[in-house]
Backbone as CSV, one residue per row, in Angstrom:
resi,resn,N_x,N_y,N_z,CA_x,CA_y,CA_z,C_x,C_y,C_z
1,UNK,19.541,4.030,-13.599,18.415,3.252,-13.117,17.124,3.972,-13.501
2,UNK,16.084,3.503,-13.843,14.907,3.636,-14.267,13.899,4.251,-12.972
3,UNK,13.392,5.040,-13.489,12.499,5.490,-12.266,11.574,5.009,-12.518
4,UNK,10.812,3.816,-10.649,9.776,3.101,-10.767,8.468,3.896,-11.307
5,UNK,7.588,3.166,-12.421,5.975,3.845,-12.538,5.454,3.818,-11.177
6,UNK,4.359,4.881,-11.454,3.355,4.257,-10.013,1.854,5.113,-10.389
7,UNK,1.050,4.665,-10.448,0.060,4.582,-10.358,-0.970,4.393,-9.028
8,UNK,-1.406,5.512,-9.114,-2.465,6.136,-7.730,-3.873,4.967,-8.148
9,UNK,-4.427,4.260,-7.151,-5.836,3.721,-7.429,-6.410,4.133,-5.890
10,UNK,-7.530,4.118,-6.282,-8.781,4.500,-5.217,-9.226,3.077,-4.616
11,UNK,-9.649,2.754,-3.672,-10.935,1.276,-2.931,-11.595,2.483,-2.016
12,UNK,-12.478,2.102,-2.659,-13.621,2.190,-1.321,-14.179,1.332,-0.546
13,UNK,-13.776,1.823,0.899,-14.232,0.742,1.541,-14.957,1.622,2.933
14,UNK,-15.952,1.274,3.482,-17.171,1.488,4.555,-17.190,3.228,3.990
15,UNK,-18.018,3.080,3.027,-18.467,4.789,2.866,-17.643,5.606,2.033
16,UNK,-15.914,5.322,2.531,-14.844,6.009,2.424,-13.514,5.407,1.499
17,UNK,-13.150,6.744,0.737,-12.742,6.012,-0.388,-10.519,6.525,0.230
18,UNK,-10.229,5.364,-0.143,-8.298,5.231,0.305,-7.969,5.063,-0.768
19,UNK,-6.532,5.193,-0.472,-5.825,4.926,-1.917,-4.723,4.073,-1.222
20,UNK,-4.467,3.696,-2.950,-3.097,2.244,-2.941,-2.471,3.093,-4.256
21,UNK,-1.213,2.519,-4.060,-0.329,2.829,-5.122,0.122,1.507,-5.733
22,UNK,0.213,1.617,-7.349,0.885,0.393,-7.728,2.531,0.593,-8.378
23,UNK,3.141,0.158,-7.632,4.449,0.643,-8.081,5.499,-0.667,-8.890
24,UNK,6.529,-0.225,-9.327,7.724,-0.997,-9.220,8.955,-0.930,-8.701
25,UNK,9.309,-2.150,-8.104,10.206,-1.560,-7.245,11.614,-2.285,-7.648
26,UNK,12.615,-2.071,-7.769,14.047,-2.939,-8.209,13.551,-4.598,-7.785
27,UNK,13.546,-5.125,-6.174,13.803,-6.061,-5.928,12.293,-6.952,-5.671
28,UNK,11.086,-6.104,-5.814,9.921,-6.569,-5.706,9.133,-7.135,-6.745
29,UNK,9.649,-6.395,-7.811,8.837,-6.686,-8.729,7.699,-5.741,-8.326
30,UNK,6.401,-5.774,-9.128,4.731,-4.893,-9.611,4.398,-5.179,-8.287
31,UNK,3.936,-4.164,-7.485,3.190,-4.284,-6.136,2.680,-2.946,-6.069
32,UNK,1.762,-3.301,-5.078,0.718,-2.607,-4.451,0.850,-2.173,-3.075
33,UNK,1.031,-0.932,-2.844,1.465,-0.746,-1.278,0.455,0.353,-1.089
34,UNK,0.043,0.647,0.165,-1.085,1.489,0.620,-0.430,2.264,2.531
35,UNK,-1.348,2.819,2.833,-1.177,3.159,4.081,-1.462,2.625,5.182
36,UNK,-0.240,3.048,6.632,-0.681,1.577,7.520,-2.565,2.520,8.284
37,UNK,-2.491,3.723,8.040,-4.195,4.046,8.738,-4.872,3.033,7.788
38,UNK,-5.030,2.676,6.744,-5.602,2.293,5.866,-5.748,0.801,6.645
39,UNK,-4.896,0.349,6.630,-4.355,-1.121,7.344,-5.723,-1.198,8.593
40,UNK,-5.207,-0.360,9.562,-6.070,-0.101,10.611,-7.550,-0.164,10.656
41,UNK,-7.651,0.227,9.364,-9.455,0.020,8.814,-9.771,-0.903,8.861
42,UNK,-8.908,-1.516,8.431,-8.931,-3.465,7.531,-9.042,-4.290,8.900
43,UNK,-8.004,-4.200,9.530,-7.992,-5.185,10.627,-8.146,-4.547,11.903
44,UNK,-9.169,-5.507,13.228,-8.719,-4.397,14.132,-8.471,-5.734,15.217
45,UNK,-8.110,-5.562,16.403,-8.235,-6.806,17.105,-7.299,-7.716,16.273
46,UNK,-6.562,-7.906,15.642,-5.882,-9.166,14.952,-6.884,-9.529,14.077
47,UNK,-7.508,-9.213,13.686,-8.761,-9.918,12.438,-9.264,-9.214,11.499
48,UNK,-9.668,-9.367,10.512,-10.224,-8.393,9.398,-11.763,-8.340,10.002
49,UNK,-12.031,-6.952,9.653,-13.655,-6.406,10.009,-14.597,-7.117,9.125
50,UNK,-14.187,-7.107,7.984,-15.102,-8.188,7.497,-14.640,-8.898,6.214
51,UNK,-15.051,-9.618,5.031,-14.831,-10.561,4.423,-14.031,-9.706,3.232
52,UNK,-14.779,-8.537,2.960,-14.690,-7.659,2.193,-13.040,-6.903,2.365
53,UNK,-13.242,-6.051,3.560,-11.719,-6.123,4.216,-10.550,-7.060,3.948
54,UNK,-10.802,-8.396,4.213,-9.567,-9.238,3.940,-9.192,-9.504,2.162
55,UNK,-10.282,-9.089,1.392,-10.033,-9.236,0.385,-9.042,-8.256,-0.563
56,UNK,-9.348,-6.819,0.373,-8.433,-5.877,0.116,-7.528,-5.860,0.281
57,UNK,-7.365,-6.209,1.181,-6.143,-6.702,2.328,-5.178,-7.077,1.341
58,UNK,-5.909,-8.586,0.722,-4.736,-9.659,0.124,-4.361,-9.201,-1.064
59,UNK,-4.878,-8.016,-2.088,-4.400,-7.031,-2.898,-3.106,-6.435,-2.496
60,UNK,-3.360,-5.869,-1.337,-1.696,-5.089,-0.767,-0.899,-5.713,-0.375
61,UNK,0.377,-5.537,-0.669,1.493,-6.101,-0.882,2.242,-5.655,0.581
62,UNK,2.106,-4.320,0.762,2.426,-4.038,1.944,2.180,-2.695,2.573
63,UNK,1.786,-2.240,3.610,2.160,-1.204,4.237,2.582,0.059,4.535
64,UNK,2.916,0.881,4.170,4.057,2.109,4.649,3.292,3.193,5.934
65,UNK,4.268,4.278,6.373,3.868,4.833,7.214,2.742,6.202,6.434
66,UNK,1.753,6.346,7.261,0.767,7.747,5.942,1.334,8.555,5.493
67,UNK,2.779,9.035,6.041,3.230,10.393,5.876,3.992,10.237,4.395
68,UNK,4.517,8.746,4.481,5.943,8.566,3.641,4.923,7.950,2.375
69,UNK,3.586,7.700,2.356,2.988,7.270,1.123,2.653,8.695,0.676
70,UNK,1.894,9.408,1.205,1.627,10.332,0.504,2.304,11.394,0.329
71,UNK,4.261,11.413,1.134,5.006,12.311,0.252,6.156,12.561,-0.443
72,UNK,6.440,10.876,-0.620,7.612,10.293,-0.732,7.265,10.485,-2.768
73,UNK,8.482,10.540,-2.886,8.515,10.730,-4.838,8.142,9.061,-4.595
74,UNK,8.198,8.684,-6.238,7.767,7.311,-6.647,9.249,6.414,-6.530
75,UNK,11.114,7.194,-6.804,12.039,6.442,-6.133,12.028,5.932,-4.851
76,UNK,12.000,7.452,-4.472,12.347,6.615,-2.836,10.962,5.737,-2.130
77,UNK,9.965,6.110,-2.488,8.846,4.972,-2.495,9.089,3.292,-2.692
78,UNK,9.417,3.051,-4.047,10.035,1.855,-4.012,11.233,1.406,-3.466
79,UNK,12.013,2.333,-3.014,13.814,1.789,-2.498,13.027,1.648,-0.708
80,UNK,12.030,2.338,-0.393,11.683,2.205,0.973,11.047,0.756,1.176
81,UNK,10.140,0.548,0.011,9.420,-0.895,0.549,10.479,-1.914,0.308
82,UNK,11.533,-1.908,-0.637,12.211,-2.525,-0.882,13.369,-3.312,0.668
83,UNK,13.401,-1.846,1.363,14.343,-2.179,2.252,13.530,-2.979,3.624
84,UNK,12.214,-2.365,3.572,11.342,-2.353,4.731,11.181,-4.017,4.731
85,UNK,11.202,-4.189,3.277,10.576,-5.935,2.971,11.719,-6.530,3.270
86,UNK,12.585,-6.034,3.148,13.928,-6.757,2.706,14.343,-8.100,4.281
């Protein structure tokens, strides 16, 4: 099996700059997954903070926990969203 690419990108958003990863994953196909603090920025109350926010938002594909984005290799990265989505 092929080990998924992944590619680190930056957004800045209020001041402060996050990162997303663009990966591949076996059963996902090309996505974009980021961190759930990141998430937390975006929405608070059930709603996006602002227009800008939801737009980021609808870029990410999904979620993970901070610890497991920033120390998980790029396999088990994709076999995780894979299962998480599943």
């Amino acid at each position: 099996m092929a080990i998924p690419k992944i590619v680190f990108q930056s957004v800045k958003f209020d001041k402060k700059i996050y990162y997303t990863r663009y990966i591949t994953t076996p059963k996902n196909g090309d996505v974009t997954v980021s961190y759930q603090s990141f998430e937390d920025v975006l929405i608070a109350n059930d709603s996006y903070v602002s227009e800008k926010a939801q737009a980021i938002d609808d870029d990410i594909f999904y979620y993970v926990d901070d610890n497991a984005f920033f120390s998980m290799n790029d396999k088990d990265l994709a076999i995780l969203v894979d299962k998480e989505v599943a």
